[in-house]
N, C-alpha and C positions, 0 to 999 in steps of 0.2 A: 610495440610489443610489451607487456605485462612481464617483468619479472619477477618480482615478488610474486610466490606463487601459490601461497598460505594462505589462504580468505578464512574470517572468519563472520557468517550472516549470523546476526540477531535475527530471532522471530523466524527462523524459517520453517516454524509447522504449519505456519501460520496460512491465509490466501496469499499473498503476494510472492513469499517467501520460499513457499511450497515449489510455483508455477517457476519461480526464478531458477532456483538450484536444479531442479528438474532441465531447466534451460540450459543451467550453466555446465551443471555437469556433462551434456551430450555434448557442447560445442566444445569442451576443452578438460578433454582427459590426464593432460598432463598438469595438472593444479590439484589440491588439497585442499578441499571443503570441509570444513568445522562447523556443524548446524547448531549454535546455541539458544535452547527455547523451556522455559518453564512449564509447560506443557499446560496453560489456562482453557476456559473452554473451549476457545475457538482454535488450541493450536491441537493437532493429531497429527501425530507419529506415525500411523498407515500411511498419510498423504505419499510416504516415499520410500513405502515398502523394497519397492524396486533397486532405488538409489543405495537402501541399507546394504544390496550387495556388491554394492563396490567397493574398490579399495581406497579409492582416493575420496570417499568419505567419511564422515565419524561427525555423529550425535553427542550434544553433551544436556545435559538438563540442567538447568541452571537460571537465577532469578539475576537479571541484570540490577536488581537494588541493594542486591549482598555486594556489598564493594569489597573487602575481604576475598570472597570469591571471583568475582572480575579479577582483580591484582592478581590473585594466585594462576589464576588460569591463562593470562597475558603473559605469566613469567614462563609458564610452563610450555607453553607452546609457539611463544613469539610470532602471533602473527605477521604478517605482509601487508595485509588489507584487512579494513573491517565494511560491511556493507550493512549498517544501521536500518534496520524495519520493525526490531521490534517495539511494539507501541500499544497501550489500550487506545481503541479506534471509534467506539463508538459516542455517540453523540450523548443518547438517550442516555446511557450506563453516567455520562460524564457529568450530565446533569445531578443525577443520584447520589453519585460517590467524588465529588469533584476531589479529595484527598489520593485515591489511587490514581487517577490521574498524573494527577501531580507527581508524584510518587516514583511509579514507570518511567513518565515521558520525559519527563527532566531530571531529577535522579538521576537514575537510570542510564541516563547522554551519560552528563557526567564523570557518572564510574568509569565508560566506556572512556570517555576523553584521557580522565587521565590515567587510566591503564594504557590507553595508546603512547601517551607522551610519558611514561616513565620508563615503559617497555623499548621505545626506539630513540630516547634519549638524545634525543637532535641529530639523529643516523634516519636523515629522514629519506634520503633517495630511493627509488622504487617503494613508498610507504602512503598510502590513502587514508583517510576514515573520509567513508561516503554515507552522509546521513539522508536517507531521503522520508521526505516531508508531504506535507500535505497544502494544497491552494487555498483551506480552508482559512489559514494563516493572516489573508490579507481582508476577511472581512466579505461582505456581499456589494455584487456589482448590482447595477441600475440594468435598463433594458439594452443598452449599449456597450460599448466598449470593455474590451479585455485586463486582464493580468497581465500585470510583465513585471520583469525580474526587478525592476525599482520600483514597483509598487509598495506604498505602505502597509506594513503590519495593522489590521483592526480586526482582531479575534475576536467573536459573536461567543461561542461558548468555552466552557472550562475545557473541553476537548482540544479545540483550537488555540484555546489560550498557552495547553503546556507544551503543546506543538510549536509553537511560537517562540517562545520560551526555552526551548530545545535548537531551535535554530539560534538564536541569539548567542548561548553558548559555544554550540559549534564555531559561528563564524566568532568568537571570543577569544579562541580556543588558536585560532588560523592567527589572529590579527598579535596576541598578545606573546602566544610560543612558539609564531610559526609551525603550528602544528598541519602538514597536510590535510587539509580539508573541502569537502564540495558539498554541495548540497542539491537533491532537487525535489521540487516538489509538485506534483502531480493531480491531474484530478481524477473526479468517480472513475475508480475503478470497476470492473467485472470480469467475470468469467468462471471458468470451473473452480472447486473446492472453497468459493468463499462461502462463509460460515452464515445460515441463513435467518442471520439478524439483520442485514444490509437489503436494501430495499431490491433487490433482482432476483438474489436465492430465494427470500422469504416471499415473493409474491409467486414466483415460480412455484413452490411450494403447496402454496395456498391453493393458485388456480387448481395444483392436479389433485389438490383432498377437498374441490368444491367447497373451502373456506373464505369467511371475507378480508376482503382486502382492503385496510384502510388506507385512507388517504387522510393528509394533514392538511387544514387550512381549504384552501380550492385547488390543490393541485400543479396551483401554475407556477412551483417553484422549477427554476430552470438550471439543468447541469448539463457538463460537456462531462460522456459518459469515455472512458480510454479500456479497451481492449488490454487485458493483462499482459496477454504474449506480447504487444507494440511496448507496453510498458518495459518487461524484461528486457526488450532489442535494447530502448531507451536506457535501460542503468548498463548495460553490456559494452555500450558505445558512450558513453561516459564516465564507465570505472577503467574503459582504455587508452582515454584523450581528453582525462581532466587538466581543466584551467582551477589551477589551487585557489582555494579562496571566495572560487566563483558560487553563482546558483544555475540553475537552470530549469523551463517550468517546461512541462511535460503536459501534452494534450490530446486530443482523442480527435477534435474535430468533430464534433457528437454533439450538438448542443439539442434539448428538448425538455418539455416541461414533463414533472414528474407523472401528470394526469395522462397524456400519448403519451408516456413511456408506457406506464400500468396497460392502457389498451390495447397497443401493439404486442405485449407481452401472451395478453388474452389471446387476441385473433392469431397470433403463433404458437399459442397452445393448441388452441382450439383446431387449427388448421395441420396442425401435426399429431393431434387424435382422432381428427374425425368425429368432434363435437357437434352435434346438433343445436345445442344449448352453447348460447352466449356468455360466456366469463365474466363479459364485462356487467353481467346482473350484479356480479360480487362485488362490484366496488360501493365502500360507504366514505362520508367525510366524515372525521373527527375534528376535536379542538387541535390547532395549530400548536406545535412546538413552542418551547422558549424558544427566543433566540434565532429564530428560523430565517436564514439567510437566504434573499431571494434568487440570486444567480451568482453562478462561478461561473468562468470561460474564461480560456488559456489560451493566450496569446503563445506557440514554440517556434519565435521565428530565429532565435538566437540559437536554438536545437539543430533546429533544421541546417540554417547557414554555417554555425560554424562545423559541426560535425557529422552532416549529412545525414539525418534521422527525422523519419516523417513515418507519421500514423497507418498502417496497413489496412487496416479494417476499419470497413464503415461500419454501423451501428446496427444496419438492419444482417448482414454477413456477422456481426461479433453476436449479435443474439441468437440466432439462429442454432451457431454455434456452443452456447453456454446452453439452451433449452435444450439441445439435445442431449449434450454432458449431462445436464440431473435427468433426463429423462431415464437414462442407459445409467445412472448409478443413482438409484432410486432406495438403497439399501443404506448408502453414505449419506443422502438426504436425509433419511428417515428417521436416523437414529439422533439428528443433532437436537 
């Protein structure tokens, strides 16, 4: 059982962030969620309209790279727990501006790290910082074999790189002040409210304003896609049965090439409009990304075994699910 009962989430206007606190707050009413997010363009304040009417919530707006303001806000509220997501995430943007990156994702820890470790002063008993991370961290896999938690670090772009970067400190953080620490890190995410720069929103998108859809390279880059809500259960059942120190990867069980992602995507539009016309006419190829890493796949046998947490949705059930979402909120689409 969780005592410490003060959470405080980065990034949670964010998609992940959003879908989590939405999670957490129904499952456990008697805790104290503190949402802090600088509200960039992918984070929206609507996402939790709902949630704003509760009591055991409260919004703060706030830049995780003002360390001054971390400090202040640590003192003042003494958190219990922090659950780390805020992040710039995109690849493309990371490329452009690799400085904000930087900036955010590491910084950023950081401030957070050592706001945690001044605020709970080696009073560490019921105290977490749970940073979760991203798979992209260890580089691109071959057509075989998986991620696992002692896989080595080889970050492909500045995205990946400050994500990398962010864990090393974390685990720095555990090793050198005993600071309670976990980590996990996870692959392609989906589902409702992600911001539709990410390849599932933005094609979604596309297909229902008959836009083209490009694809990079030939398509046949390969991810393990993880259903947001398996991912929430995922941080739920590891911010209540952390091994300090540890990591753990998180998987969907999803694996498929970007090119039959794009087309299933089609044929599930099409088939839940009662298209005549083929979607899949939209698709073109472009010049391949820098840096474009061919496969991820996530090994979560260390998830599963020790803490009893396995994937709920398959791929073809977690899309279905997400196309209807932007179908039915086609105004929140619209506007991004």
């Amino acid at each position: 059982m969780l005592d410490g009962k003060s959470i405080l989430i980065t990034g949670g206007c964010g998609f992940i962030g959003t879908n989590l606190i939405k999670f957490l707050i129904k499952k456990y009413p008697e805790y104290d969620f503190y949402n802090l997010d600088s509200l960039t363009y992918s984070g929206n304040q609507a996402n939790l309209a709902e949630e704003e009417k509760k009591s055991n919530y409260n919004f703060i707006k706030g830049d995780i790279t003002n360390s001054k303001f971390v400090m202040d806000l640590f003192f003042e509220h003494k958190f219990d727990k922090v659950i780390h997501l805020a992040a710039e995430s995109h690849v493309d943007r990371s490329i452009s501006n690799p400085l904000l990156f930087a900036n955010t994702n590491i910084i950023g820890t950081i401030n957070l790290l050592e706001a945690s470790k001044k605020i709970w002063k080696g009073a560490y008993e019921n105290k977490l910082f749970y940073h979760v991370s991203t798979d992209e961290v260890f580089g691109a896999l071959g057509r075989s074999g998986f991620f696992k938690e002692e896989s080595k670090y080889n970050p492909s772009s500045p995205y990946s790189a400050s994500k990398a970067s962010s864990d090393h400190f974390v685990n720095a953080y555990f090793k050198t002040y005993d600071l309670p620490t976990v980590i996990s890190n996870c692959s392609n995410n989906y589902g409702p409210y992600q911001y539709p720069e990410k390849l599932i929103p933005l094609f979604i998108k596309n297909i229902l304003n008959q836009k083209k859809l490009p694809i990079y390279g030939n398509g046949l880059q390969i991810r393990d896609w993880l259903y947001v809500e398996d991912h929430c259960k995922a941080i739920d059942t590891i911010l209540h049965n952390p091994k300090l120190g540890e990591a753990y990867l998180i998987g969907g069980l999803n694996e498929m090439t970007n090119i039959s992602l794009v087309k299933k995507l089609c044929s599930l539009i099409d088939r839940k409009q009662k298209n005549e016309s083929k979607s899949e006419l939209l698709i073109e190829y472009i010049d391949d990304r820098l840096g474009h890493d061919f496969r991820y796949a996530i090994d979560s046998t260390k998830l599963q075994n020790e803490l009893d947490w396995k994937p709920q949705f398959d791929l073809n059930e977690g899309l279905s699910k997400t196309v209807q979402w932007y179908m039915d909120n086609k105004d929140w689409l619209y506007e991004k």
